[in-house]
N, C-alpha and C positions, 0 to 999 in steps of 0.2 A: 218751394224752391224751384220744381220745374217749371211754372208759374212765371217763377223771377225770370229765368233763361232763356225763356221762349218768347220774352219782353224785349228782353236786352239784344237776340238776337234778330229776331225780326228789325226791330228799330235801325238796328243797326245794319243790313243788308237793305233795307229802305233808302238808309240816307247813299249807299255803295251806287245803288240803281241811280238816284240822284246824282252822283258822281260823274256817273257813267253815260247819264243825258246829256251833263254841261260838256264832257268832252268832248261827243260826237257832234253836239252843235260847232263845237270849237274848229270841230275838223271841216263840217260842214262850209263856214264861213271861209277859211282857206282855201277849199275849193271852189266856193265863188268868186274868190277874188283873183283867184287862176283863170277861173271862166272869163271873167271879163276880160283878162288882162291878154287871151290868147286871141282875142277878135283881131284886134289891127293885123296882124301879123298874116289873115288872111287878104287885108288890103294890102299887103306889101306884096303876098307873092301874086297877087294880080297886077300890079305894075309888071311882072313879068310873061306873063299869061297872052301878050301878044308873040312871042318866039316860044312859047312854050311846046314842048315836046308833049305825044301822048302820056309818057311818060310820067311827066308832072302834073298833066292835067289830070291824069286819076290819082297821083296821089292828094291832087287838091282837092279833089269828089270825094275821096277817101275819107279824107280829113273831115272836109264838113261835116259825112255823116256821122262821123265819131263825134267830131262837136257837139251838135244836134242832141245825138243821144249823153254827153255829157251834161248840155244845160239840161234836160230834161231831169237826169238823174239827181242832178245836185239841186236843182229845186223841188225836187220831192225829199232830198235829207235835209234839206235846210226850212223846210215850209214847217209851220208851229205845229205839233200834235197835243193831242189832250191824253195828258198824262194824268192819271190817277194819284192821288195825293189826299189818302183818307188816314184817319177820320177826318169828316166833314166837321168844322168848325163850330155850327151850334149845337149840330146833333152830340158832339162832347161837351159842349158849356150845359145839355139839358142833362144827359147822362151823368155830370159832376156832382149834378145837386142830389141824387137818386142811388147811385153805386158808391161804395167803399170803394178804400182803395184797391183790394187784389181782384175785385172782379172789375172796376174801372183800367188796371194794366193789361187785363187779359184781354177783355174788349177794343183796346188799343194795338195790343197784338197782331187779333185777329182783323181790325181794321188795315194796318198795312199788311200782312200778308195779302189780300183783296187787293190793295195796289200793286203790290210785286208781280201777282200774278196778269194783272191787268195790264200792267206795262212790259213783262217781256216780250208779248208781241209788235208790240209798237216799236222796242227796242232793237227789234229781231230784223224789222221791216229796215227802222234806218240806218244801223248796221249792215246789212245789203246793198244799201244805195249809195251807200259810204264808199264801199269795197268797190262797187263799180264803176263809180267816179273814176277813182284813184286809177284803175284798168285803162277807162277812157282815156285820163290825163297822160300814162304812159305810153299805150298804144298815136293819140293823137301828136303827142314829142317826137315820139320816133318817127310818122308819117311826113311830121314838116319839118325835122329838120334833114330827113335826106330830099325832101323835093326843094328845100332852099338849096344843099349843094349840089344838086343834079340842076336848079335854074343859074346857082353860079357858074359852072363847070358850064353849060350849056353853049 
């Protein structure tokens, strides 16, 4: 019986982690596409950049470097990791013809716990990169949009 639970629960906090991959990717990709989509927007406030105030021009430096450290961020949470995802496919087609069933569940058990364990770091990593994406994204909104109405108002 305990056997059974330690089956069903592993299995099933395996596939949770799996869940919790495709999200952050999810998140990940939104935040590229923020990235990109925030570039022109430094080519606009350079059309103003010839009357620009010191002012603006460090919140334009500012910006960048927030930028900068955005692309860099979001393509370390977006770039593929290798994620653990055991048992290994023949090594259970060999073990099938060999073990019964309760010690073939138990050894599947103990196969993805080895992945959970394996992948929270990795999870840990781009859950980090994620969060400070988002950080960038905020902080860099807020830097351009008061330097667009400080170059309006200018």
């Amino acid at each position: 019986m305990a056997a059974e639970v330690f089956y069903e629960v592993v299995t099933h906090r395996l596939n949770e982690q799996l869940d919790r991959i495709s999200a952050l990717d999810s998140k990940a990709a939104h935040l590229f596409i923020f990235t990109s989509a925030a570039l022109p927007i430094f080519g606009g406030l350079l059309t103003f950049s010839g009357n620009a105030s010191v002012a603006i021009f460090c919140l334009v430096v500012a910006a960048g470097i927030v930028y900068l450290g955005l692309v860099a961020l979001t393509f370390s949470a977006y770039r593929p990791r290798d994620f653990s995802l055991r048992p290994d496919l023949d090594e259970f087609a060999r073990h099938c013809t060999t073990y019964d069933d309760a010690t073939m569940r138990r050894w599947v058990a103990e196969e993805c716990l080895r992945s959970i364990r394996q992948n929270e770091l990795v999870l840990l990593l781009k859950s980090r990169d994620i969060q400070w994406s988002m950080a960038c994204v905020a902080l860099l909104s807020a830097l351009l949009i008061v330097a667009t109405i400080l170059a309006l108002l200018g």
